[in-house]
Jmol script that loads the backbone (N, CA, C; Angstrom):
load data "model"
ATOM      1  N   UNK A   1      -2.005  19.321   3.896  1.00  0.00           N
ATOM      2  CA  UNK A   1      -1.788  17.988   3.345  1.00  0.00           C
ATOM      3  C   UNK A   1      -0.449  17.449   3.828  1.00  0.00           C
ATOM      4  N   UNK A   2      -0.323  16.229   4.083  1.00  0.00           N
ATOM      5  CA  UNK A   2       1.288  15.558   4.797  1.00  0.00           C
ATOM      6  C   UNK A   2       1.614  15.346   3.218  1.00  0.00           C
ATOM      7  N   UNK A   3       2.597  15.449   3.899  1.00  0.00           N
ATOM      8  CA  UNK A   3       4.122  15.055   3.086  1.00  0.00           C
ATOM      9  C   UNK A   3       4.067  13.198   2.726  1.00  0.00           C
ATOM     10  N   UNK A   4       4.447  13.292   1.438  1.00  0.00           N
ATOM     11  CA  UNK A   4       4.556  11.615   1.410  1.00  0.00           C
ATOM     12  C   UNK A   4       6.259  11.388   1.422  1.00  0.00           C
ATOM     13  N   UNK A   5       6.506  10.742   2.571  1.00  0.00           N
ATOM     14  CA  UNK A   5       7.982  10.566   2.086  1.00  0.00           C
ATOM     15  C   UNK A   5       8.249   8.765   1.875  1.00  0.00           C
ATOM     16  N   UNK A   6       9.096   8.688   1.130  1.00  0.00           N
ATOM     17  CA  UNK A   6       9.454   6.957   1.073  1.00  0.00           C
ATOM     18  C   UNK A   6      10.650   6.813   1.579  1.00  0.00           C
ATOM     19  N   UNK A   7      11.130   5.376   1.873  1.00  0.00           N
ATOM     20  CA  UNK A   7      11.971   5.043   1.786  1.00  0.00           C
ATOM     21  C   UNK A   7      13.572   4.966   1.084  1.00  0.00           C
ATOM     22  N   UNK A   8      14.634   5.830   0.986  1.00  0.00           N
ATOM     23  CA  UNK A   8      15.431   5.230   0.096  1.00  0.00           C
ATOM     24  C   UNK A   8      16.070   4.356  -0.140  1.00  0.00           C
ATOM     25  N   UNK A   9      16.578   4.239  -1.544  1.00  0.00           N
ATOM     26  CA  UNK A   9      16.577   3.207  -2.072  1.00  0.00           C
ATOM     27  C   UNK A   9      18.072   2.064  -1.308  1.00  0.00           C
ATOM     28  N   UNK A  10      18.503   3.090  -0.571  1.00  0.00           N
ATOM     29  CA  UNK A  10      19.844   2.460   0.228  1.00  0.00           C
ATOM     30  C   UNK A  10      18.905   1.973   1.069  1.00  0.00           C
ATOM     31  N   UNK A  11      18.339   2.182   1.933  1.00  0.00           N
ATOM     32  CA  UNK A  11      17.215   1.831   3.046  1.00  0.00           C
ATOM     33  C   UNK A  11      17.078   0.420   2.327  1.00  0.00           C
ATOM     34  N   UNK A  12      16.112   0.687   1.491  1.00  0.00           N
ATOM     35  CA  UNK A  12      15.453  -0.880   1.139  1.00  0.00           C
ATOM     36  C   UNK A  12      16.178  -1.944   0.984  1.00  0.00           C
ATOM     37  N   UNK A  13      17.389  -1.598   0.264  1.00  0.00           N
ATOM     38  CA  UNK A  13      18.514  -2.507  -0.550  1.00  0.00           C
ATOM     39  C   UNK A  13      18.675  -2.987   1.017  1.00  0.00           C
ATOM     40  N   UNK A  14      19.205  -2.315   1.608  1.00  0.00           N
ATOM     41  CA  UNK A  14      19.117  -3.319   3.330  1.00  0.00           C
ATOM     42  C   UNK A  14      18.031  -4.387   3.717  1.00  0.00           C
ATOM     43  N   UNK A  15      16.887  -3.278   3.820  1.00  0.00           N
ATOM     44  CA  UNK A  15      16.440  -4.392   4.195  1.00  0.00           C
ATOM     45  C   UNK A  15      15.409  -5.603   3.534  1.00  0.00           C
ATOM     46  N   UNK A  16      15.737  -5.565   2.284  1.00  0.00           N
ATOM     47  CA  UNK A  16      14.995  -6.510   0.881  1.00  0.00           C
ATOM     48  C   UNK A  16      14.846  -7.542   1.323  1.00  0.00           C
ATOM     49  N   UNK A  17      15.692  -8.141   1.939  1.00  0.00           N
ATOM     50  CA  UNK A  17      16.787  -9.644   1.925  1.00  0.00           C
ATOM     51  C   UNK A  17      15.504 -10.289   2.999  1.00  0.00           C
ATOM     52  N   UNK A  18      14.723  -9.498   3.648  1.00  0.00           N
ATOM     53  CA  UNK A  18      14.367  -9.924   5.073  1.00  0.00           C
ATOM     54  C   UNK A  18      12.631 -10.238   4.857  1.00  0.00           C
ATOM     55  N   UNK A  19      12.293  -9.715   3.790  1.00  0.00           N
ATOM     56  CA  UNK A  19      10.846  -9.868   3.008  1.00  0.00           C
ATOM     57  C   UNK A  19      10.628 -11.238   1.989  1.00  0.00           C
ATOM     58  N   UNK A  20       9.542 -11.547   1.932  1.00  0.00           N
ATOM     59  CA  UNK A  20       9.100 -12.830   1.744  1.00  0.00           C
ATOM     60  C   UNK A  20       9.091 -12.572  -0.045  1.00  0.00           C
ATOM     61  N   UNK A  21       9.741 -13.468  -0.762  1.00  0.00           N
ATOM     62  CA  UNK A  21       9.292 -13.569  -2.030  1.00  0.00           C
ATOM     63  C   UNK A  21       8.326 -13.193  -2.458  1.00  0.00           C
ATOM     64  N   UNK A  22       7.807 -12.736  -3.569  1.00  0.00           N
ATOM     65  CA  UNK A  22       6.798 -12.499  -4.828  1.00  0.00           C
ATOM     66  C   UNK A  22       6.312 -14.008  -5.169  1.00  0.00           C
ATOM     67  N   UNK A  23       5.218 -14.307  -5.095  1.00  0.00           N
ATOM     68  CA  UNK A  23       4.997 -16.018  -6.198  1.00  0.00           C
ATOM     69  C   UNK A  23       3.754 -15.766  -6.732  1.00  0.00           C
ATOM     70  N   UNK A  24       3.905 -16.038  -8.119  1.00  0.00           N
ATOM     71  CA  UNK A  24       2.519 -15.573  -8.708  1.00  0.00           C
ATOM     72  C   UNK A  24       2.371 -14.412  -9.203  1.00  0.00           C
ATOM     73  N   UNK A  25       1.117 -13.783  -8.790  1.00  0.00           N
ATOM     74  CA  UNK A  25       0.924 -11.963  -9.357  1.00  0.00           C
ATOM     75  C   UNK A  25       1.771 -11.287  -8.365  1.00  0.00           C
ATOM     76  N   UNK A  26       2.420 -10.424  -9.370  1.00  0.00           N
ATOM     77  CA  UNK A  26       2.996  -9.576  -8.391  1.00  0.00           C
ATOM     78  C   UNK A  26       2.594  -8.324  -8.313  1.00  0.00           C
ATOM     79  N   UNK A  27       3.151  -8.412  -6.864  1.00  0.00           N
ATOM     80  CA  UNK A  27       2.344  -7.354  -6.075  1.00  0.00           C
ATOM     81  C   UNK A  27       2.719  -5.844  -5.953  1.00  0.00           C
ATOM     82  N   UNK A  28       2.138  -4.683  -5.320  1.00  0.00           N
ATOM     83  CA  UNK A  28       2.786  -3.645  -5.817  1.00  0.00           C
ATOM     84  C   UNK A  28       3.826  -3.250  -5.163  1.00  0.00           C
ATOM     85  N   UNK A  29       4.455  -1.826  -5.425  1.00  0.00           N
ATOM     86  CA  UNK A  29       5.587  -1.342  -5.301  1.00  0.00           C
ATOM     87  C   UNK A  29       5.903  -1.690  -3.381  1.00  0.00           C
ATOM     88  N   UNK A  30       6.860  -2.349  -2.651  1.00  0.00           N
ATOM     89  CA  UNK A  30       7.410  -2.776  -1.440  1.00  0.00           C
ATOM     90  C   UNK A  30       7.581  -1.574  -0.916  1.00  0.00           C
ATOM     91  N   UNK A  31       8.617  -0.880  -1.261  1.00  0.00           N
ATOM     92  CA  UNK A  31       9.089   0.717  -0.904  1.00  0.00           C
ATOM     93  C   UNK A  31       8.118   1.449  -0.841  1.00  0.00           C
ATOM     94  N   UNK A  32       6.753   1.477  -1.589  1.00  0.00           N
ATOM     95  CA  UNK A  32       5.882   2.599  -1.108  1.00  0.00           C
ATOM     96  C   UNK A  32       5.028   2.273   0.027  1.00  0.00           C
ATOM     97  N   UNK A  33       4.688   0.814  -0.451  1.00  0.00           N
ATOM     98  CA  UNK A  33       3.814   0.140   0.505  1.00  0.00           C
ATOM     99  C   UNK A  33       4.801  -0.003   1.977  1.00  0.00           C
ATOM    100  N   UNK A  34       5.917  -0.313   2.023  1.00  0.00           N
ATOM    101  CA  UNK A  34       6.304  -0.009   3.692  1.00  0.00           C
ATOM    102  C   UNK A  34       6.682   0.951   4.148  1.00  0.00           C
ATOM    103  N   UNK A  35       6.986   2.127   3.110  1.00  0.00           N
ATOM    104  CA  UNK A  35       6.509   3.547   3.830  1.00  0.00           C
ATOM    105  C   UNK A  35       5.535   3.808   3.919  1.00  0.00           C
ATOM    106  N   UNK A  36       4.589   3.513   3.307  1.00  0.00           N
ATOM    107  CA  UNK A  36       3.091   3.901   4.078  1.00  0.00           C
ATOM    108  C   UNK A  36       2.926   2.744   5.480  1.00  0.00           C
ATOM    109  N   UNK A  37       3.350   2.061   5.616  1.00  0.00           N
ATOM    110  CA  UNK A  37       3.089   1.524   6.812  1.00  0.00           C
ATOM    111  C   UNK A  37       3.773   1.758   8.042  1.00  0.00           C
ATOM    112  N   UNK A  38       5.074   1.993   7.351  1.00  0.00           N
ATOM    113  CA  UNK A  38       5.772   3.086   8.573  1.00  0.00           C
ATOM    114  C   UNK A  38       5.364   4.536   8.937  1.00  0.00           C
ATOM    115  N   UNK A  39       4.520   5.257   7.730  1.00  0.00           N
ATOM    116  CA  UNK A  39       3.757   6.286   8.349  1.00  0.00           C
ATOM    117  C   UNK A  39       2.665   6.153   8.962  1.00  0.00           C
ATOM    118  N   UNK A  40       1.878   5.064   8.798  1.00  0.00           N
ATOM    119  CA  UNK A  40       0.685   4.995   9.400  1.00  0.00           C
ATOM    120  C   UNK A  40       0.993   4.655  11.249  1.00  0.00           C
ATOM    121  N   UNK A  41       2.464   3.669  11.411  1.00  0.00           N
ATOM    122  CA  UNK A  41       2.561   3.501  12.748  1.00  0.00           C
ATOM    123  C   UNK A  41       3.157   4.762  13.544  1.00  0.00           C
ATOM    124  N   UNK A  42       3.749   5.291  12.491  1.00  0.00           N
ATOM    125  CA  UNK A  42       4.706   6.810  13.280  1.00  0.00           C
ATOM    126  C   UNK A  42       3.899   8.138  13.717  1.00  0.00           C
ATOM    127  N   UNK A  43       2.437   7.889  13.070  1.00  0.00           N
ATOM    128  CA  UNK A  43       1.894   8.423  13.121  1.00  0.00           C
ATOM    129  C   UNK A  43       0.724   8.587  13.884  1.00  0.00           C
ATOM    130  N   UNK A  44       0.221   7.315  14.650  1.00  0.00           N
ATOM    131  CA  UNK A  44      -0.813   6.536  15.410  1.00  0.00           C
ATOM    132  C   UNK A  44      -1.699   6.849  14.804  1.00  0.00           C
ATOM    133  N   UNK A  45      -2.219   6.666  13.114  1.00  0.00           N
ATOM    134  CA  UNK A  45      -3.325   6.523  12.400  1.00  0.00           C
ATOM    135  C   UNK A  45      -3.634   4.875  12.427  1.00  0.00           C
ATOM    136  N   UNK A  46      -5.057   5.224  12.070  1.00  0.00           N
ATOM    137  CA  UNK A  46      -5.558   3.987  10.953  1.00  0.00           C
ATOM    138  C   UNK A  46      -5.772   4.067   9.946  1.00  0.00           C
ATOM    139  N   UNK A  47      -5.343   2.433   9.359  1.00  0.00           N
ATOM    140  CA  UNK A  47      -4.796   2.595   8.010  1.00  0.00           C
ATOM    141  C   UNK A  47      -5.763   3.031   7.097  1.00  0.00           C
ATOM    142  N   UNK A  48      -6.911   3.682   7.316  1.00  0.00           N
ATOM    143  CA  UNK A  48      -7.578   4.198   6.420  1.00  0.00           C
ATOM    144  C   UNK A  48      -7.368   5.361   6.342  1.00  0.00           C
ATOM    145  N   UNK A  49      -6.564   6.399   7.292  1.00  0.00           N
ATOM    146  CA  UNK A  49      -6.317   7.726   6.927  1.00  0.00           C
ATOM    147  C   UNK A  49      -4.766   7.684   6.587  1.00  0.00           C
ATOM    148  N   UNK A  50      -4.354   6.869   6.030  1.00  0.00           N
ATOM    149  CA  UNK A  50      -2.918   6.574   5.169  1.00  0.00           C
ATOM    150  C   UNK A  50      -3.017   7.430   3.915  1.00  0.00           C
ATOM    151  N   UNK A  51      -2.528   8.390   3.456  1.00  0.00           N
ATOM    152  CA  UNK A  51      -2.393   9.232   2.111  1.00  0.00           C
ATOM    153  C   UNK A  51      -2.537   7.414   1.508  1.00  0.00           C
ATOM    154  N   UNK A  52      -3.174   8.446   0.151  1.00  0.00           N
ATOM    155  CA  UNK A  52      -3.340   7.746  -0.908  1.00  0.00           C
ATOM    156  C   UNK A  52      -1.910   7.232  -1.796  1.00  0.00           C
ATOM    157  N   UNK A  53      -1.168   7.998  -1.189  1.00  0.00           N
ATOM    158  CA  UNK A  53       0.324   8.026  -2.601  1.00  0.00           C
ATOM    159  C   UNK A  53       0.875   7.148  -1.744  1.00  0.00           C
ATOM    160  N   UNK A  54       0.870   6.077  -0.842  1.00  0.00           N
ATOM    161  CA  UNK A  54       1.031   5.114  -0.211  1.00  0.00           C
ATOM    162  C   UNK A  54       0.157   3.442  -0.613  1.00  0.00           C
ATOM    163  N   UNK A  55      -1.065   4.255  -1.721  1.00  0.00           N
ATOM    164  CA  UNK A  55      -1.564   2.941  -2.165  1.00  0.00           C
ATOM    165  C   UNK A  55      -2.642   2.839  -1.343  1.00  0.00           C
ATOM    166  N   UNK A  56      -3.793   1.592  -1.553  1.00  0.00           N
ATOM    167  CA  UNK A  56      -4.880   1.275  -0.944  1.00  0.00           C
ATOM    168  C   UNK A  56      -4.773   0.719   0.410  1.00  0.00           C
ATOM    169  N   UNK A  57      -5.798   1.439   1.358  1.00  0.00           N
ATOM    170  CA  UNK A  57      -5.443   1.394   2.887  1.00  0.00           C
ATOM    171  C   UNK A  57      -5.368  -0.360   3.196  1.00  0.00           C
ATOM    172  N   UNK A  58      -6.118  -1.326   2.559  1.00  0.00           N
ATOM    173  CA  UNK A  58      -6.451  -2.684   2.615  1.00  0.00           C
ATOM    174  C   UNK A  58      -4.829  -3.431   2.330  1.00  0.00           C
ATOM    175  N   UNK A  59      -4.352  -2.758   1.688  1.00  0.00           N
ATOM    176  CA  UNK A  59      -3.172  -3.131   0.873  1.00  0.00           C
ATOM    177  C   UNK A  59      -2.109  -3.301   1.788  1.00  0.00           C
ATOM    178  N   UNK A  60      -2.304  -1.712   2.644  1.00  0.00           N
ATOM    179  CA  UNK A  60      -0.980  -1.417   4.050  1.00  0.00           C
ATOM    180  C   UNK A  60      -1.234  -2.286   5.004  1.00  0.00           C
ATOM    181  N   UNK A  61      -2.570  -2.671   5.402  1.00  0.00           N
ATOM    182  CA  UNK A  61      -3.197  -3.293   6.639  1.00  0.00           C
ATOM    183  C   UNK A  61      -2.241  -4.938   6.099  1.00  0.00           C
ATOM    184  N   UNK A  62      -2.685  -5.745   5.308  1.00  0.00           N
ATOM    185  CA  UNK A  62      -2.665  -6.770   4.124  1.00  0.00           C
ATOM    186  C   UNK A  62      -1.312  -7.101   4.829  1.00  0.00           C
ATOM    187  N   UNK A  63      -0.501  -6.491   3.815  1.00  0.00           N
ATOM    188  CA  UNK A  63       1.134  -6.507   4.015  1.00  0.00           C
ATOM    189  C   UNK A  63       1.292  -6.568   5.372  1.00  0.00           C
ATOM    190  N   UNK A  64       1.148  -5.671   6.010  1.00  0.00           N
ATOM    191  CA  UNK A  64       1.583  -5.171   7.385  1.00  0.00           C
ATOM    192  C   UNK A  64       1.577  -6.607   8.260  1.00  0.00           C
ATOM    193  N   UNK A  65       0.431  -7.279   8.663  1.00  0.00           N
ATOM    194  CA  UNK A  65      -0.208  -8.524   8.452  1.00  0.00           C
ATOM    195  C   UNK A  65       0.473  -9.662   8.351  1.00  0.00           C
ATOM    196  N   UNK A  66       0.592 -10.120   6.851  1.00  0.00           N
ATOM    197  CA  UNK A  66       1.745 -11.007   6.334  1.00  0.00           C
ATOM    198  C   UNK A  66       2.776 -10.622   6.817  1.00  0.00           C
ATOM    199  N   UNK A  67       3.427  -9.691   6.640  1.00  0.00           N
ATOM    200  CA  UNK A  67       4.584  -9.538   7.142  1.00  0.00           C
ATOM    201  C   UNK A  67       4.968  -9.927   8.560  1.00  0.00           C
ATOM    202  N   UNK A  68       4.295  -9.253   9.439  1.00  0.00           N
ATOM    203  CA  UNK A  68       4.322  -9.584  10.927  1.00  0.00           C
ATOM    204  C   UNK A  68       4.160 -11.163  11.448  1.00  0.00           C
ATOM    205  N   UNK A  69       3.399 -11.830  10.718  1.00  0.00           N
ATOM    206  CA  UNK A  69       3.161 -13.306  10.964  1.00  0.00           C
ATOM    207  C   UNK A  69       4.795 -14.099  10.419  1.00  0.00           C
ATOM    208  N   UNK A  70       4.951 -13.151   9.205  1.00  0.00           N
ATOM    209  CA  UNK A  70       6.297 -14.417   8.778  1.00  0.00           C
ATOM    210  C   UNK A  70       7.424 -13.577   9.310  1.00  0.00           C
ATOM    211  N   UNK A  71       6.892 -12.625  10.516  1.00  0.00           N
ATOM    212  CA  UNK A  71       8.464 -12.363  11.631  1.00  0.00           C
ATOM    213  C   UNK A  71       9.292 -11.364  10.530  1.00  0.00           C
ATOM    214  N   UNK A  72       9.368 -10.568   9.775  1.00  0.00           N
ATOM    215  CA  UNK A  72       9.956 -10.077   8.699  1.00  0.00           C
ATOM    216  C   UNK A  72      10.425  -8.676   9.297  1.00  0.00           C
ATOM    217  N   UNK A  73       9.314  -8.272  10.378  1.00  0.00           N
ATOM    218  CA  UNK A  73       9.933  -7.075  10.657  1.00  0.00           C
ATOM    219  C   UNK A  73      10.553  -7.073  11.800  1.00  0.00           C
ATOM    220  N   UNK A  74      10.456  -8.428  12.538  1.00  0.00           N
ATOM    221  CA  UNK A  74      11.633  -9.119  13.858  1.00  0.00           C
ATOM    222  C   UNK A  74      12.737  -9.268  13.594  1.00  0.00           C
ATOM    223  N   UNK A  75      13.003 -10.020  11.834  1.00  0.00           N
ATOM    224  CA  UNK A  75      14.535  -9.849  11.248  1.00  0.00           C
ATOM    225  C   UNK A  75      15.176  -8.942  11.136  1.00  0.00           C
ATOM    226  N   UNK A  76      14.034  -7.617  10.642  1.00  0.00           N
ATOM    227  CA  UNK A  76      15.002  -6.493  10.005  1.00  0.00           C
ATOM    228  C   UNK A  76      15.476  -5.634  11.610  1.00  0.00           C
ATOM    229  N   UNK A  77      14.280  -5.698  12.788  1.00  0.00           N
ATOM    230  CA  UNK A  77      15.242  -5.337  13.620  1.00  0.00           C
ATOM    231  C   UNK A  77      16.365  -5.619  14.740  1.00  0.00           C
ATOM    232  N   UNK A  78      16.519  -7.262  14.316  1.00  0.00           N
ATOM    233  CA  UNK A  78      17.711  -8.144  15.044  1.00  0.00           C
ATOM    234  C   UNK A  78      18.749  -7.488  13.912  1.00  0.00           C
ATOM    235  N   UNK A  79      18.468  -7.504  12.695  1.00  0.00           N
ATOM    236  CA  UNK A  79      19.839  -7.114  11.747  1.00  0.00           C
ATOM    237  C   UNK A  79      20.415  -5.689  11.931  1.00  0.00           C
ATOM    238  N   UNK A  80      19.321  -4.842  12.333  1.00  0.00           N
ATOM    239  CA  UNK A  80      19.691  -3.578  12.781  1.00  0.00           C
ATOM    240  C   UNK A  80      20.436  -3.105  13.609  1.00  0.00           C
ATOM    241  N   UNK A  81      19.910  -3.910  14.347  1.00  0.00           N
ATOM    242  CA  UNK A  81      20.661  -3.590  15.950  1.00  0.00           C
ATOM    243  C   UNK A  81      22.024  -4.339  15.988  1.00  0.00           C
ATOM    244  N   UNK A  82      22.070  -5.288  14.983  1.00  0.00           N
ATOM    245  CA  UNK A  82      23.784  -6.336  15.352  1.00  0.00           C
ATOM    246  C   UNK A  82      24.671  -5.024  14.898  1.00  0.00           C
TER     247      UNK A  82
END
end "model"
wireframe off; spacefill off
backbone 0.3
color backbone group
């Protein structure tokens, strides 16, 4: 069985700032859901063989998705690299 590892919480606090608001229902936990999406790419799976303790595979795909369209993970790595 893999290892679930997350994000810490210094990690995120970085890069929070660079993710799109909550409006409405909110949605689930950020930190688990973009470590599962960083395992699913580090890993060259599809997101259906994403451990479960990462949340529903629709969920990682979803995010992953949104995110990429509103450029979120283009910010966090221009901020990285400055």
């Amino acid at each position: 069985m893999s290892e679930v590892v997350l994000l810490s919480e210094r990690q995120m606090k970085r890069i929070e700032p660079f993710f799109p608001l909550a409006h409405g229902v909110p949605h689930v936990d950020d930190r688990r859901v973009l470590s599962g999406i960083v395992y699913v790419i580090r890993n060259g799976l599809q997101w259906k063989d994403a451990p479960k303790a990462y949340g529903p595979d629709k969920t990682l795909y979803n995010r992953f998705i949104r995110w990429s369209r509103l450029a979120a993970f283009n910010r966090i790595f221009v901020a990285l690299t400055e």
